[in-house]
N, C-alpha and C positions, 0 to 999 in steps of 0.2 A: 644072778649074783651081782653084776656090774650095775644094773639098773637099783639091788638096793641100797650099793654104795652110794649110789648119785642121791636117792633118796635120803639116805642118813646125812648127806654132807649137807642137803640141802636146809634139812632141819636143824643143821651145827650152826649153819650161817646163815641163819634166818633175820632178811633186813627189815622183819614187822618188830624184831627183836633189840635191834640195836642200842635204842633208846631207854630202855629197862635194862642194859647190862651196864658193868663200872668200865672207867677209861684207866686206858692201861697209864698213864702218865696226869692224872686226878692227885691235887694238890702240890703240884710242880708249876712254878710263877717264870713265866717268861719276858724279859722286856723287850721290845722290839724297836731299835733303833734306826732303824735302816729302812732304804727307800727304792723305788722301783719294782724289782721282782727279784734277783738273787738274794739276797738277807731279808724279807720279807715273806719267801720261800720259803725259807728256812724254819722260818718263825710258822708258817702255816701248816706247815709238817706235823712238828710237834703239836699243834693246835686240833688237829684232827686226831690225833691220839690222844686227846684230851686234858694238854696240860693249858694252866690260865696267860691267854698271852695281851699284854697292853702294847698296844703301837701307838708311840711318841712320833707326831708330825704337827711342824708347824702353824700357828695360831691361823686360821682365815686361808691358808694355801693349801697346806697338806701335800701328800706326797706325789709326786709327780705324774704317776701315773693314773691320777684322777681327769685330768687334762690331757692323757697320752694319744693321738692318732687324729687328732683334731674332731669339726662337726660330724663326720661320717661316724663314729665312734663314739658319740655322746648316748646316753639312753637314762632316760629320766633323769637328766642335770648332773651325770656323771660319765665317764668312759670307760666301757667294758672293759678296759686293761683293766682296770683296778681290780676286780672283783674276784679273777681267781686267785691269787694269792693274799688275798684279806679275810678267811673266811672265819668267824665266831671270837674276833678278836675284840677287847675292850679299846676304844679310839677316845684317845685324849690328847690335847694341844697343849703344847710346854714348848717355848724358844728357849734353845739349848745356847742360844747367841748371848744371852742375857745370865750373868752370876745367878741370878734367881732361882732360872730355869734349872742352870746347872747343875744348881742344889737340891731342885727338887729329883733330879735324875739319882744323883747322889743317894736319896733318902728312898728313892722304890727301889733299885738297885740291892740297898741295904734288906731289900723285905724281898729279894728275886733270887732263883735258882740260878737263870740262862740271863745272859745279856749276850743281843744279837745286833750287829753293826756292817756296815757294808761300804765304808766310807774311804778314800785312799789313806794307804797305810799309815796311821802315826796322828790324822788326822784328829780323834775323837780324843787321844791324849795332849797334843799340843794346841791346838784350836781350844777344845770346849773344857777341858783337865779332867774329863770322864772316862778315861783310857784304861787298861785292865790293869794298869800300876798303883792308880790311884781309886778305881774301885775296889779291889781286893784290902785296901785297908779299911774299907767300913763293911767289905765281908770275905772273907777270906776262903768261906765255902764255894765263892761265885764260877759258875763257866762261864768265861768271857769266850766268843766265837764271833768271829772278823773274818767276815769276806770280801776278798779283794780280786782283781784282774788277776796277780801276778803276783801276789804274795808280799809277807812284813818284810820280807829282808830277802835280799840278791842281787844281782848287777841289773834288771831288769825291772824291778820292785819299785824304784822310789820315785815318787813324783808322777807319777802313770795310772790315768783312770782308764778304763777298760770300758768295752759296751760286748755285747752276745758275739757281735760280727767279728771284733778282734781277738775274743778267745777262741772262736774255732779255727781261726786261720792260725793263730800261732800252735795251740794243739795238732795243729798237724791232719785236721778232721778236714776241710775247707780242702787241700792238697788231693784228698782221696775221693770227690765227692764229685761225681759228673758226666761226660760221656766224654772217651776218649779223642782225643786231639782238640779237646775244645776249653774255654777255659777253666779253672777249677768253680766249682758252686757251694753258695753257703747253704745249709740245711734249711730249711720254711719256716721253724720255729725259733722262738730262743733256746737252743736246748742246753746253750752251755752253762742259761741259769737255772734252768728246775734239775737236771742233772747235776749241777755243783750244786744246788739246795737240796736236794736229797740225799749229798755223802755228806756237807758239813754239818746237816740234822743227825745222819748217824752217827759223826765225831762228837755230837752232842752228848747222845744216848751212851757212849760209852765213858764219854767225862762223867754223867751220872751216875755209872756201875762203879768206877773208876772212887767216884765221891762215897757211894754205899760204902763200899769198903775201908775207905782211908779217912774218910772227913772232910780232906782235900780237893779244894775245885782248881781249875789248872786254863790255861789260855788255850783255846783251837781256832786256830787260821786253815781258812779252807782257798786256794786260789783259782778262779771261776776256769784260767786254764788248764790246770793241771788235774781239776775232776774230768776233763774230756779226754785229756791227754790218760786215764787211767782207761779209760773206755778204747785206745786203739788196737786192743788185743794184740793180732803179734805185727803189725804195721814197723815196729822198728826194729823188732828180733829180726825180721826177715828183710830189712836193710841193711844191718848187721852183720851178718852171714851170704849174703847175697850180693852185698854194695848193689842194689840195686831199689829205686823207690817202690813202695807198693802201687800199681798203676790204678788210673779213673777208671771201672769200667761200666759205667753207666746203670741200671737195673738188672744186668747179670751178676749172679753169685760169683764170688773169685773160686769157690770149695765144687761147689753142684751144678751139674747139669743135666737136662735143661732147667734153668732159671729165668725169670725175668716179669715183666708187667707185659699186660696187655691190655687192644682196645679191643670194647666189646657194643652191644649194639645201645646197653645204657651204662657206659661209663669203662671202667678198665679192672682186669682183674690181675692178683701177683699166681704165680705159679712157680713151684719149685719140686723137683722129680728126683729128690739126690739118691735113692736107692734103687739096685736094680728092680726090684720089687713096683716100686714106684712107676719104674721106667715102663715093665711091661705094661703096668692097669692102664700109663697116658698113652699106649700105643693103642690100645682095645678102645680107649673113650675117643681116639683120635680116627679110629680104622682103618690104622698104619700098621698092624701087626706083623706082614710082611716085613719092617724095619728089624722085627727084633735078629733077624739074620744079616743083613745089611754091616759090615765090618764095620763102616763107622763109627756103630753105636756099640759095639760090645764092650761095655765095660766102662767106667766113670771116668777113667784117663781117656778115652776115645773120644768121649759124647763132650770132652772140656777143650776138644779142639778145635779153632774159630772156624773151622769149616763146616764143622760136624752142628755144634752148637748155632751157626747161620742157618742150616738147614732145620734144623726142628724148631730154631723161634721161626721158621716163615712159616711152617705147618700149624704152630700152634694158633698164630696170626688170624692164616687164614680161616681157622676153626671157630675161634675165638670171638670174630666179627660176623658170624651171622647168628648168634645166643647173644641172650640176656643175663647178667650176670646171677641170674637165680637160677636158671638151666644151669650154667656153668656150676654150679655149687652143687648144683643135684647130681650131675651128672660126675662129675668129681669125687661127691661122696659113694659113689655106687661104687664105681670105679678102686678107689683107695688111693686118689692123686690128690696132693696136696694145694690147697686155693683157697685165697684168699681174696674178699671183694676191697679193691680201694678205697676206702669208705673217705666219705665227705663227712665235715659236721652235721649236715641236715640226716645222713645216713646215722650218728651217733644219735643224734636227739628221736629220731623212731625208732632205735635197733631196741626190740624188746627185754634182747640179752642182757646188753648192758643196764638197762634200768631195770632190772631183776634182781641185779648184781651190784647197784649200786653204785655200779661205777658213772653211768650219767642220774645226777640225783636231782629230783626235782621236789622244791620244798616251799612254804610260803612263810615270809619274811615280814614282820608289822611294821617295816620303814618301803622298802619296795615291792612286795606282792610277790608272785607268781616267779619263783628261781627255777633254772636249770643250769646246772653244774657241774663238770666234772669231779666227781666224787672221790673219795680215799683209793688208792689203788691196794693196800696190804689188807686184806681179809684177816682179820685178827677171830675167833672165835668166841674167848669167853672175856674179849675186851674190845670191843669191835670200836673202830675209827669213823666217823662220823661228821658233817658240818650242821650246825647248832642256829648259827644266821649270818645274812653276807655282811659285806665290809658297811661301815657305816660312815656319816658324813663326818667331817675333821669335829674333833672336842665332842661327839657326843654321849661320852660314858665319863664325861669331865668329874661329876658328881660322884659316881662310883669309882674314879680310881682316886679324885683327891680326898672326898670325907672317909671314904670306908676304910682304902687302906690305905692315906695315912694317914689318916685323922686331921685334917683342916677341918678349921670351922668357916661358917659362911662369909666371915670378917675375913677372916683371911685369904679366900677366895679371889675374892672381889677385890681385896688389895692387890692381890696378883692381876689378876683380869686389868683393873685401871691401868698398873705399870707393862701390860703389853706382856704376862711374864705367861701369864696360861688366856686361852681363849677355844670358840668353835669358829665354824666357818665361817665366811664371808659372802654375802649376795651374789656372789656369781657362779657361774657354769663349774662343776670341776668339786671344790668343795663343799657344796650346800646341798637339804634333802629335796627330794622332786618339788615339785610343785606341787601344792595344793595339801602335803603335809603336816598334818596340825597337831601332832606329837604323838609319843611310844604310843606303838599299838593302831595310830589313825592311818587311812589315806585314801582322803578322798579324790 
């Protein structure tokens, strides 16, 4: 029976499928004003659920993260930062510095669902006059979404740009993150922009149900601290009740024991035993069975005591270090003990799993060739999420976002273009197409 569930799901979600079904968010116009990876995020979110998104950046430079991480990071005349959060978007150049530009911001704005901004607070109304006060008069249906460090308004708010590293530390995440007595650790990633661009894409989605319903499109500000600070589960309930802080404790679970990472003969595996159930199968795969009488361990308050819990990560250790971590999973699953291999990128781009699933996607692109991706993470079934082509070089959908939707003519174009008002890249590193590319479709 189980095996024909897996079967049937797998037919639900079948990724030869994807392409022939409709996007759940098809005919929804997105503008993308914003630069680096949180409001770009944002925008890419909704973009793989398939609504239309245009990212506005600068004529010849483009956004910043085309140039982010220097030479080591370049790969075909651009750097891989840019790429996962750019994916199937229309890229066109407008200086927003320039009345002109403004204007035209003004005029797609007036033809857009979402307008997505990432810029400190107040900015994109007093700088450019394209703020949500002044674009809800040319539409009043509009969702404006602004993401900030720290938000439009509070004692903390004004004047304060933000980067990934200071939202996790004032979140409260940075505090919690480490090995005990040693200093606190930032997490490896940015997390506190695709996690705060994944709640303010769903303040999105509900300004749009929100709109279905009323007509009304409404402001959502998302602040890159306070989506991490939603993720600390009960980190301040139980300083609260406790006055006491939630301590570092390194790769042990604060709930379950035994917990933790280990190293194995290629690479390191996690491991976590929280049931008694659990407890005995890792004594049998350990052939420690004699343990399960051993007072220490009886019972989940026992095995969470630093003496009890020193003694089974040394057993685990030394079990752990003469397997490979494919023994380890075999033997795990026989067993019914919970494990997990550490996986590196290189382990993502061959895990068969994941690109079964979609989650790493590999596709080919008529500007750079041969992609691999981290793919949609929500399996939608009869609207499934999808990336369409990666990011492209600055201004090159300039044609399709100024004649199609708004109708300029070629005169008018090009009178822009001369006053510096819309453009594509510039001959250097960062925003131009690879080398040797000799337009849509080519590359040799």
């Amino acid at each position: 029976m189980r095996r024909e569930y897996f079967r049937w799901a797998q037919r639900l979600f079948d990724p030869a499928q994807i392409h022939a079904k409709p996007e759940a968010l098809n005919g929804i116009r997105v503008l993308d004003l914003s630069v680096i990876i949180f409001g770009p995020a944002t925008a890419d979110f909704l973009g793989e659920l398939g609504a239309e998104v245009i990212k506005v950046e600068l004529p010849g430079q483009g956004d910043v993260t085309r140039i982010l991480g220097g030479a080591s990071f370049f790969w075909k005349n651009v750097s891989l930062a840019f790429f996962p959060q750019n994916h199937s978007k229309y890229h066109v150049g407008i200086d927003m510095h320039k009345p002109a530009g403004q204007a035209l911001i003004r005029k797609l704005a007036a033809r857009s669902d979402v307008v997505i901004e990432n810029f400190r607070a107040g900015t994109c109304e007093e700088r450019f006059g394209i703020g949500y006060r002044q674009l809800r008069e040319v539409n009043p249906r509009l969702i404006y979404v602004a993401n900030t460090g720290f938000g439009q308004w509070g004692p903390f708010a004004r004047g304060r740009a933000s980067y990934d590293g200071l939202a996790q530390a004032v979140s409260g995440l940075t505090a919690i993150t480490g090995t005990p007595g040693e200093h606190p650790t930032k997490i490896g990633n940015y997390i506190g922009d695709w996690y705060g661009a994944s709640m303010s894409a769903v303040g999105a989605l509900a300004a749009l149900r929100w709109r279905d319903r009323t007509g009304e499109g409404q402001f959502v500000e998302m602040a890159q601290c306070e989506g991490l600070l939603r993720a600390m589960d009960w980190t301040w309930l139980y300083a609260g009740v406790t006055k006491r802080d939630r301590p570092r404790i390194g790769n042990r679970d604060p709930v379950f024991s035994p917990s933790g990472v280990y190293p194995c003969k290629d690479g390191f595996v996690a491991l976590v035993a929280g049931s008694d159930a659990e407890f005995r199968g890792l004594l049998r795969m350990l052939g420690k069975t004699a343990w399960a009488r051993d007072r220490r361990f009886r019972g989940v308050e026992s095995r969470r005591k630093p003496e009890s819990a020193d003694a089974l990560d040394g057993a685990i250790r030394a079990w752990c270090e003469k397997r490979t971590r494919r023994a380890i999973d075999s033997a795990a699953r026989r067993f019914g003990v919970p494990v997990g291999r550490v996986m590196t990128g290189k382990d993502h781009y061959e895990s068969q799993h994941l690109r079964a699933r979609r989650s790493v996607w590999e596709y080919e692109d008529p500007v750079y060739g041969t992609m691999v991706e981290y793919g949609p993470a929500p399996k939608l079934s009869a609207t499934p999420a999808r990336i369409k082509w990666a990011g492209k070089p600055v201004g090159f959908h300039n044609e399709f976002v100024l004649k199609k939707i708004l109708g300029l003519s070629d005169e008018e174009i090009q009178a822009l273009a001369v006053e510096g008002v819309v453009g594509k890249w510039a001959d250097r590193v960062g925003p131009k197409p690879p080398d040797g590319w000799q337009g849509e479709g080519s590359l040799l």
